[in-house]
Kinemage of the C-alpha trace (Angstrom):
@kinemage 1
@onewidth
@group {chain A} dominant
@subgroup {mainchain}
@vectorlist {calphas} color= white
{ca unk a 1} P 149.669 83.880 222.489
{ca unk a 2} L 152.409 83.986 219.674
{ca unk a 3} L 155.894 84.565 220.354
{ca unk a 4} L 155.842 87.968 218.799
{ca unk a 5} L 152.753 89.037 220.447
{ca unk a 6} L 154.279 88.487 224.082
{ca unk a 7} L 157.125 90.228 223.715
{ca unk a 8} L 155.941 93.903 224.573
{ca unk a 9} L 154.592 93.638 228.617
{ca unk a 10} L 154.424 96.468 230.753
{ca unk a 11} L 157.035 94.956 233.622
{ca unk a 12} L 160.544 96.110 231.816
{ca unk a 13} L 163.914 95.186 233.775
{ca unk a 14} L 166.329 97.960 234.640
{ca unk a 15} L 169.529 98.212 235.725
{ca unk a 16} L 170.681 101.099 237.935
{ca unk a 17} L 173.676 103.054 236.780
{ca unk a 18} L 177.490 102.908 238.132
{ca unk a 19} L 178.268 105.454 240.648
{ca unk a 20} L 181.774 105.914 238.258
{ca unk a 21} L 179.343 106.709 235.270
{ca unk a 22} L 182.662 107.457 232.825
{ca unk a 23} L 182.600 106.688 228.544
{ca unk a 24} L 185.222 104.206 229.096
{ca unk a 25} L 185.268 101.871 226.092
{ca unk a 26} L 184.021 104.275 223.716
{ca unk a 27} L 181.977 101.905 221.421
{ca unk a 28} L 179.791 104.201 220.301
{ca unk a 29} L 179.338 108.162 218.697
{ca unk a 30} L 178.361 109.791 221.559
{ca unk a 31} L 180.632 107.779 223.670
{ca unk a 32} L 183.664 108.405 221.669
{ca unk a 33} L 183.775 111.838 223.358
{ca unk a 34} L 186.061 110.765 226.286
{ca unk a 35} L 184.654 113.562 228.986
{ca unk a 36} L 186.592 113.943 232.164
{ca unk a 37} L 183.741 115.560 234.334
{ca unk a 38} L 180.483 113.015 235.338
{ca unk a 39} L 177.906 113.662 237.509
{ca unk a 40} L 176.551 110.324 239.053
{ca unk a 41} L 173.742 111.591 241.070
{ca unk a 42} L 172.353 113.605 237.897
{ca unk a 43} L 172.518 110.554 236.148
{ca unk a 44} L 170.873 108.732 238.796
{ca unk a 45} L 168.557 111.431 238.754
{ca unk a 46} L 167.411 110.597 234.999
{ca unk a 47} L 167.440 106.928 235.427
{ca unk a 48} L 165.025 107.194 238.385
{ca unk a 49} L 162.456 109.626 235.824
{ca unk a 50} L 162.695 106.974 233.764
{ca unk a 51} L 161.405 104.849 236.130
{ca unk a 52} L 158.812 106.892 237.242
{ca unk a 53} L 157.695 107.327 233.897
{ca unk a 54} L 156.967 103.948 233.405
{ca unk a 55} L 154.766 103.528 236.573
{ca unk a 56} L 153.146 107.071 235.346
{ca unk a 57} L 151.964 104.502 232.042
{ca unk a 58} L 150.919 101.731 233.790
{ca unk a 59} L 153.962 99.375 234.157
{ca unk a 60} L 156.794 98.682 236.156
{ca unk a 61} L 160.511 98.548 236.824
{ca unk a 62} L 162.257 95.888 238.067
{ca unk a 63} L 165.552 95.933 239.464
{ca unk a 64} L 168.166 94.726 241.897
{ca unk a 65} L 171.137 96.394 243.482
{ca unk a 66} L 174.314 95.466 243.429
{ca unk a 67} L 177.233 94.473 245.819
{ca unk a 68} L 179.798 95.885 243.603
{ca unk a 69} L 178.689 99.802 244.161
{ca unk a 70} L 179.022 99.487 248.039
{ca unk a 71} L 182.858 100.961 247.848
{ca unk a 72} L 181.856 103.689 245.798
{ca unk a 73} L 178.702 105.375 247.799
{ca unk a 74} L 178.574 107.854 250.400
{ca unk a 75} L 181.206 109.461 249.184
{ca unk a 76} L 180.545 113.377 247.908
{ca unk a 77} L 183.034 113.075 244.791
{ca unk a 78} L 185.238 110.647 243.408
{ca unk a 79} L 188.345 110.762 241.498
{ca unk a 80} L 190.140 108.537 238.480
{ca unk a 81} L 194.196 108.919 238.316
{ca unk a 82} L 195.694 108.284 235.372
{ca unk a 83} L 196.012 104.438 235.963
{ca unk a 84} L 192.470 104.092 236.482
{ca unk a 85} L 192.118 104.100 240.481
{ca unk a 86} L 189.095 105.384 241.855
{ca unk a 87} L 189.807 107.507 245.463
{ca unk a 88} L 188.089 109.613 247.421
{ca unk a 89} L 188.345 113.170 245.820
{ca unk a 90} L 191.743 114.614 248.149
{ca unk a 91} L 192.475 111.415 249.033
{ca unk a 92} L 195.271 108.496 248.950
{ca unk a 93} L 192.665 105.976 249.442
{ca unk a 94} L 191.824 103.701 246.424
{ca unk a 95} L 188.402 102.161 246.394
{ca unk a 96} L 188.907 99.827 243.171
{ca unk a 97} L 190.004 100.348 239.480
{ca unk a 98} L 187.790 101.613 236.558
{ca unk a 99} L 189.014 98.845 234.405
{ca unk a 100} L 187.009 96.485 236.176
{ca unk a 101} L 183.493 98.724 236.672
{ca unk a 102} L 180.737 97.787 234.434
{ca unk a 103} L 180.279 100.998 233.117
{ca unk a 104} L 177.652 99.827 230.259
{ca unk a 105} L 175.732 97.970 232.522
{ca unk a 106} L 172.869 100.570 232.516
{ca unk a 107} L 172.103 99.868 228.645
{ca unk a 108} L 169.391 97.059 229.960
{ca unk a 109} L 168.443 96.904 226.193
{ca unk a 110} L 171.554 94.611 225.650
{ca unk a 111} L 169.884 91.957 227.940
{ca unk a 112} L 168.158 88.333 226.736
{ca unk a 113} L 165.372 87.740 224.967
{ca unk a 114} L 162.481 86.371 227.501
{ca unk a 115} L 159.641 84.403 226.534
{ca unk a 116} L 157.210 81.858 228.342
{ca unk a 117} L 156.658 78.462 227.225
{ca unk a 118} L 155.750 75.120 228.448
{ca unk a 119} L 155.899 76.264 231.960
{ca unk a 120} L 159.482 78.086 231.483
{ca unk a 121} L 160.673 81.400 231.493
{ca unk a 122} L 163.197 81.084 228.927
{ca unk a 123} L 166.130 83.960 228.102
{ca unk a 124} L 168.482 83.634 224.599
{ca unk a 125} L 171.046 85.560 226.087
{ca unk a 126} L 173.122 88.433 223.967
{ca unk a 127} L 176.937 87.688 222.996
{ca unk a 128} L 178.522 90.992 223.544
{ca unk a 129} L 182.245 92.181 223.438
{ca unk a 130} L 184.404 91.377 226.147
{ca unk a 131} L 183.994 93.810 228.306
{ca unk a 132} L 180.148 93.361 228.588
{ca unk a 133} L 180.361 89.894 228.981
{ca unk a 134} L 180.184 90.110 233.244
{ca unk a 135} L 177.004 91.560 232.916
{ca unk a 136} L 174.922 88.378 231.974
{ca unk a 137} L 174.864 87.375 236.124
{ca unk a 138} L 172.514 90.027 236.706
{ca unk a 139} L 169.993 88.726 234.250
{ca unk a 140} L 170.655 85.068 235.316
{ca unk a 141} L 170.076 86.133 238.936
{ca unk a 142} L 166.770 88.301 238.590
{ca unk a 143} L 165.249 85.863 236.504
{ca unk a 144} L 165.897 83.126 238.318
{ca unk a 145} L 164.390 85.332 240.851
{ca unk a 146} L 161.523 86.231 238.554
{ca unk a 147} L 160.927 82.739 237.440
{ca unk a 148} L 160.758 81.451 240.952
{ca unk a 149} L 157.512 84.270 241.722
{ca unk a 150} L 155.666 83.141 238.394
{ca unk a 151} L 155.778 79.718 239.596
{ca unk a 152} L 157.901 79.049 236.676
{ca unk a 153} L 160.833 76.640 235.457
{ca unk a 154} L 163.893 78.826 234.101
{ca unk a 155} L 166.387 77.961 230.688
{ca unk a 156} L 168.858 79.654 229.644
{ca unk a 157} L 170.226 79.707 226.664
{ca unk a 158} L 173.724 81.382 225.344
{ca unk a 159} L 173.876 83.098 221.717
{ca unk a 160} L 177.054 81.548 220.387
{ca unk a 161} L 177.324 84.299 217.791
{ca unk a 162} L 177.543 88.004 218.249
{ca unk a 163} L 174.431 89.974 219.478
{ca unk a 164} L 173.867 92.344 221.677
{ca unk a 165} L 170.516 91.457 222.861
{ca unk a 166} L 166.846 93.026 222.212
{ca unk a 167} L 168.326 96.697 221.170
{ca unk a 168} L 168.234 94.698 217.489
{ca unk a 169} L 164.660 93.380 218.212
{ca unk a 170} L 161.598 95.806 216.926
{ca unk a 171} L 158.442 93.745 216.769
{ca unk a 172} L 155.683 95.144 214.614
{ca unk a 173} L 152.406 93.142 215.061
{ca unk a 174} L 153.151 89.567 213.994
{ca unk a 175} L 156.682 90.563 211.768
{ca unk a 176} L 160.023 91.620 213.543
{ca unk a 177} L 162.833 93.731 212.155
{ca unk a 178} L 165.849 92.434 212.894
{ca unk a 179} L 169.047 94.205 213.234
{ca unk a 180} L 172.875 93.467 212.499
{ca unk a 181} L 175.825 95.082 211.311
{ca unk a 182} L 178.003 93.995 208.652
{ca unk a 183} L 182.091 95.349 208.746
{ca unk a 184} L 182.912 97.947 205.814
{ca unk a 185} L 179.331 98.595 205.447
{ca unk a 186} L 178.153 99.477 209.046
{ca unk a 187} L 181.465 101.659 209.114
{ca unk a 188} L 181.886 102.589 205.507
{ca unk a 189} L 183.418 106.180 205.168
{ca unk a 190} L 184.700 106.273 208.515
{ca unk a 191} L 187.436 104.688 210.875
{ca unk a 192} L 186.577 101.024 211.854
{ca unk a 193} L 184.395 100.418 214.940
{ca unk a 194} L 183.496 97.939 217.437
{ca unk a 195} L 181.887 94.832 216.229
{ca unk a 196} L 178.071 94.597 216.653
{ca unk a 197} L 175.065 91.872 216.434
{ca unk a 198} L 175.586 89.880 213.019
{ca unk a 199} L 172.893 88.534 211.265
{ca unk a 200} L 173.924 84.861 212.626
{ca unk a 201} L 173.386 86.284 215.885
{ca unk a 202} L 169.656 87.761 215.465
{ca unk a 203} L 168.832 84.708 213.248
{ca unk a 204} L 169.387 82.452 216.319
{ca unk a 205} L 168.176 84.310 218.885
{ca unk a 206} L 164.875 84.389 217.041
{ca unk a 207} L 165.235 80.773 216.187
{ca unk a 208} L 165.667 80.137 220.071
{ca unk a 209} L 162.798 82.510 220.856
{ca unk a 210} L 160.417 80.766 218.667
{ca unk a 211} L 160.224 83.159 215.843
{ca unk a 212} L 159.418 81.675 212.217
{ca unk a 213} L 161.380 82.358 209.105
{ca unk a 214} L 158.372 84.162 207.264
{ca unk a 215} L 158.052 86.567 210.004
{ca unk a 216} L 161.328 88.033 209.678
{ca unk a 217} L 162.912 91.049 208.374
{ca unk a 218} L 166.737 91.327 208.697
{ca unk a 219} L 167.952 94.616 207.982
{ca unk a 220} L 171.527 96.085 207.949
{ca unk a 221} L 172.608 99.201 210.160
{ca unk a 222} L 174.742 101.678 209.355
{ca unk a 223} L 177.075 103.986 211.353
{ca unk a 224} L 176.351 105.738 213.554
{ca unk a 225} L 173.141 103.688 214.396
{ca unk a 226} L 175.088 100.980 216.563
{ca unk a 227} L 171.475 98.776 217.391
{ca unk a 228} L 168.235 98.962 215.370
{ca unk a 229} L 166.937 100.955 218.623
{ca unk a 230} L 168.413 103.980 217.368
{ca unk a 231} L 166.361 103.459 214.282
{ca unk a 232} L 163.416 102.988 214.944
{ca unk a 233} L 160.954 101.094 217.737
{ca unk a 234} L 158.015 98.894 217.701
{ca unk a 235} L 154.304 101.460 218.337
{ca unk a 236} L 151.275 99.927 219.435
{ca unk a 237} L 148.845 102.206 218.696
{ca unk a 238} L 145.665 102.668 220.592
{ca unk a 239} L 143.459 103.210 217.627
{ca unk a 240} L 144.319 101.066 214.462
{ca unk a 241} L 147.173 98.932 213.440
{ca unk a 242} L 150.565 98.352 214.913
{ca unk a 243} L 153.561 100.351 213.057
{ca unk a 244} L 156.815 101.125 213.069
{ca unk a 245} L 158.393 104.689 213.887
{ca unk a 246} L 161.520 104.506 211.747
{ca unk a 247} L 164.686 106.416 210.416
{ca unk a 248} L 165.015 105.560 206.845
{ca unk a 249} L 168.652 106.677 206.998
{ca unk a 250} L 169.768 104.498 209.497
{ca unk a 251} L 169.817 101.259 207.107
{ca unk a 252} L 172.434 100.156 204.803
{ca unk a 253} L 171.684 100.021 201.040
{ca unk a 254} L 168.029 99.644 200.618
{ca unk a 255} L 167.300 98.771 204.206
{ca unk a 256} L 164.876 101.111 204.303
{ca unk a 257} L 162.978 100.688 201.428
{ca unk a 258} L 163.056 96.395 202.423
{ca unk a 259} L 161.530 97.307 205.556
{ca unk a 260} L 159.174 98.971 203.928
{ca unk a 261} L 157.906 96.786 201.225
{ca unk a 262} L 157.701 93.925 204.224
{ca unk a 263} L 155.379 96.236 206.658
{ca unk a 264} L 153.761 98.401 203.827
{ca unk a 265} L 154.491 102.036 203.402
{ca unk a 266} L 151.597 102.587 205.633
{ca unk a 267} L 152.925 101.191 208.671
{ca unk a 268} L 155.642 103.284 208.802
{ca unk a 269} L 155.832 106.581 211.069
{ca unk a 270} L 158.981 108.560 209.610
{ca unk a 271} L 161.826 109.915 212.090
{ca unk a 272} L 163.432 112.470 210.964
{ca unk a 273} L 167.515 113.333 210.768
{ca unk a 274} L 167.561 115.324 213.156
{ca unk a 275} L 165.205 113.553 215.960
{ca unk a 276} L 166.984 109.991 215.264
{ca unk a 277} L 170.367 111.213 214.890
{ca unk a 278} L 170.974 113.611 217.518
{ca unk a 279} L 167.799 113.041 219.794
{ca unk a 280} L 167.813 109.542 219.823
{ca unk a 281} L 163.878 109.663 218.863
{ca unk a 282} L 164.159 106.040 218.066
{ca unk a 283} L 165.381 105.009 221.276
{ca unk a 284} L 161.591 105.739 222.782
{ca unk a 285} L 160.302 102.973 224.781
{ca unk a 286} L 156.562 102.417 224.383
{ca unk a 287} L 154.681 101.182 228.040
{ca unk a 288} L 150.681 100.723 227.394
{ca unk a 289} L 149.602 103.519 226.066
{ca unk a 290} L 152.433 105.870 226.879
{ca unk a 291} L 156.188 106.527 225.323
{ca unk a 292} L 159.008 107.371 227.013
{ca unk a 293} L 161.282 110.020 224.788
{ca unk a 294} L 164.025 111.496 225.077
{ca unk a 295} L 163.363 115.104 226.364
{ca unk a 296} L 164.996 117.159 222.890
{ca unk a 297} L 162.737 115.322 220.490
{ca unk a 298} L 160.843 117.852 218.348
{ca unk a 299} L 157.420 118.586 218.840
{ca unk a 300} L 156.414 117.214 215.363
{ca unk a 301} L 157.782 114.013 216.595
{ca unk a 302} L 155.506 113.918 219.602
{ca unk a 303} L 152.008 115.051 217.602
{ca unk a 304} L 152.829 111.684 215.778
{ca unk a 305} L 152.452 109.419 218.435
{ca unk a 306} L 149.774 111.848 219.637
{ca unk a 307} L 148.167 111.340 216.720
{ca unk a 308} L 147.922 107.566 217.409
{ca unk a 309} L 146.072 108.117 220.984
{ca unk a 310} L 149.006 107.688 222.461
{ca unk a 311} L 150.787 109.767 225.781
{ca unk a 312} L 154.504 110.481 225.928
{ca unk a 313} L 156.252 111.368 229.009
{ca unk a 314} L 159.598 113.722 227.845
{ca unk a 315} L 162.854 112.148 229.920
{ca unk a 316} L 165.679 114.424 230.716
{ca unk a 317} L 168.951 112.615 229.147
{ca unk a 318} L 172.021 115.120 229.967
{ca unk a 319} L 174.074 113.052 231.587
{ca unk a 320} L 173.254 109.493 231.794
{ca unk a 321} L 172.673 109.056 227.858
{ca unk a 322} L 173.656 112.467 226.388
{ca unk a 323} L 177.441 111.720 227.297
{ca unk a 324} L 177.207 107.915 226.807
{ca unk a 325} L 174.658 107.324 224.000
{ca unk a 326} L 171.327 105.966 224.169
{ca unk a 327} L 167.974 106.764 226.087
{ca unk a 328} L 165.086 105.658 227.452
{ca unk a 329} L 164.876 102.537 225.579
{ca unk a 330} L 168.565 101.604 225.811
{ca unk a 331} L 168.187 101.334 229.653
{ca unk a 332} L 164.959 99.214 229.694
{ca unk a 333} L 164.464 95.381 228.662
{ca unk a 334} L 160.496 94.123 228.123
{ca unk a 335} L 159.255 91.128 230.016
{ca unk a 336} L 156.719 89.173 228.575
{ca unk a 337} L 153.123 90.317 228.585
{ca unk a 338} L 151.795 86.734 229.942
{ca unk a 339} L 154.686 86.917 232.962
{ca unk a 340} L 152.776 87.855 236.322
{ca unk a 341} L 154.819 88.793 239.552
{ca unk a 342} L 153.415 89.784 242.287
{ca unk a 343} L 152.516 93.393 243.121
{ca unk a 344} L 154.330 93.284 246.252
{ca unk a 345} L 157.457 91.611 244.697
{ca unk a 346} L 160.886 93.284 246.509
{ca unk a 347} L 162.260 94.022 242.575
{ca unk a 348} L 159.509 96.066 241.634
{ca unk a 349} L 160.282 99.759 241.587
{ca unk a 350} L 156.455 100.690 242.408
{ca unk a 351} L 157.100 98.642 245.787
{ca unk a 352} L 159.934 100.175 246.648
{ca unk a 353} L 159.903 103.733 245.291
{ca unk a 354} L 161.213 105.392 248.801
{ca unk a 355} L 164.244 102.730 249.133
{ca unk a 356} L 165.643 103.712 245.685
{ca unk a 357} L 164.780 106.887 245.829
{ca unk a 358} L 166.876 107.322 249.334
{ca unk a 359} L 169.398 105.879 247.677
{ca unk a 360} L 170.336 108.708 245.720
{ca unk a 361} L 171.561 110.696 248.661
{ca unk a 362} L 174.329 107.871 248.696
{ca unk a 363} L 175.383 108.705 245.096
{ca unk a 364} L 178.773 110.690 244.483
{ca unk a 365} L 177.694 114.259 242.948
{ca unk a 366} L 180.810 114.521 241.003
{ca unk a 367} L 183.165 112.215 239.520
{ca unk a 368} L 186.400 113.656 237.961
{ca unk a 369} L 188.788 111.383 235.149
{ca unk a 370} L 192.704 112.355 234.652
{ca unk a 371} L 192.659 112.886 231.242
{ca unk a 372} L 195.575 110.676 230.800
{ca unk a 373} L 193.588 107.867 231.545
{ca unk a 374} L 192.132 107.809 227.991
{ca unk a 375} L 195.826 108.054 226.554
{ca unk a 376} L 196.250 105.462 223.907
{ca unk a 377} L 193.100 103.658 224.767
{ca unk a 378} L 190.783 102.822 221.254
{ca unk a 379} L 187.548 105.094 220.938
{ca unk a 380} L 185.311 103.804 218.737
């Protein structure tokens, strides 16, 4: 099995979300919006239909919990001061400091590209900003977990350039668009914004994962698409040809029409404006035969996945991705099709569907931000 071909399995790595959910670095445009009322049940709420989506098409979660959200459960709301402390709403008490949460850890998408070979489970692991940077244990840890269950060796490799993992990866058959963002074009007409993958970064991750020259297409994004998964996503359809739903206007230049020449005009499903812009369309996550979307996608959008035998499964967004950007894809991360784990495995959601879902009772209903804690901090 080729490189390419492996990628899209039905077991998909997770990440559960914060319980002090908060836009705190504001590094992208729905983020920028610095809100000062959260709801980290609700957005527990929509990460765990996501989940249950993609056992309702034939796959699986898997996931691990961490030590790091033990101070901030079993309380009914929580409350950020304007340095950043997180208390007890009504109380003195200070359970930790925002500034060092993982807010973004959710966005799974920004994890390593996995592939098997030679007896390895090997992971090119994303370069992101600062900020993100604490997040590559998790992935270390599970797959070393992972590996260990396959009966597999484990490498790791790190990305020396910037990339911010698979959300720049959209395989299409045996070719793979590749996503990066280039400063003054990416942000052209508007203020600067964060830095993003660079084409040095996708090149070697592919390089890395095994993924010849002739079988790539690089393509530049433009604001505010901040990965090539809110463009456009890999479809597998269950009668004819693999494809790629796409938003022409998410490219830079003549991105779009590149693309296009590379796949063939027929291999393209158009997104429109509207469904990629402000419904994230392209940040559907295909399982088997079934794609997660985000729940406001139009119904035109739907009859053409339809259309290619194919079953979506609408996922309510509100809160965990409607105030921080993103969807279903964005907190998912494909394992190889040719990786087997055990159906019993203690990281598989489908194992332990009552244990996570009791968890939620644990989860703060309300989370409250002093304004003044976004004075003077960057957004954007």
């Amino acid at each position: 099995m080729t490189t390419l071909a492996d990628v899209y399995g039905t077991l998909l790595i997770v990440r559960p979300p914060v319980p002090t959910t908060v836009n705190k670095a504001g590094a992208n445009y729905k983020s920028e919006v610095a809100h000062t009322e959260y709801s980290p049940r609700r957005a527990y709420d929509e990460w765990l239909s996501i989940l249950d989506a993609i056992v309702a098409c034939g796959g699986d979660a898997l996931y691990a919990f961490e030590p790091a959200d033990e101070p901030y459960l079993d309380h009914a709301a929580l409350e950020v001061d304007a340095e950043g402390r997180i208390h007890p709403a009504g109380s003195a008490e200070t359970l930790g400091s925002l500034d060092s949460v993982m807010t973004g850890r959710v966005f799974a998408a920004n994890g390593p590209w996995i592939t098997i070979a030679e007896r390895e489970l090997r992971a090119v692991m994303p370069h992101m900003l600062e900020h993100r940077r604490a997040e590559a244990s998790y992935y270390a840890a599970l797959l070393a977990e992972l590996a260990g269950a396959a009966g597999l060796g484990l490498s790791i490799t790190e990305n020396p350039h910037r990339w911010e993992g698979m959300a720049d990866v959209a395989v299409v058959g045996e070719q793979v668009v590749l996503t990066y963002a280039v400063p003054g074009h990416y942000d052209a007409g508007t203020t600067p914004k964060s830095s993003r993958s660079t084409r040095d970064g996708v090149a070697f991750a592919a390089d890395r994962a095994g993924v010849p020259e002739d079988a790539r297409i690089y393509a530049e994004l433009v604001y505010p698409h901040f990965h090539g998964d809110t463009v456009h996503f890999g479809v597998r359809p269950t009668r004819g040809a693999p494809r790629l739903a796409h938003y022409a206007g998410g490219l830079y230049g003549d991105g779009a029409a590149v693309v296009a020449r590379a796949l063939g005009s027929d291999a393209i499903v158009a997104i429109d404006r509207d469904d990629a812009v402000e419904q994230y369309a392209g940040n559907s996550r295909q399982v088997g035969a079934g794609v997660l979307v985000p729940d406001g996608v139009s119904a035109g959008f739907v009859a053409e996945l339809t259309r290619l035998g194919l079953v979506t499964h609408r996922v309510p967004l509100f809160e965990l991705f409607g105030k921080a950007g993103g969807g279903p894809a964005c907190a998912t991360l494909y394992l190889p099709r040719s990786l087997s784990i055990p159906a019993s495995h203690s990281s598989r959601y489908s194992a332990t569907r009552d244990h996570v879902r009791a968890r939620r009772e644990r989860i703060p209903e309300v989370l409250r931000v002093d304004p003044r804690y976004f004075s003077g901090k960057q957004r954007g």
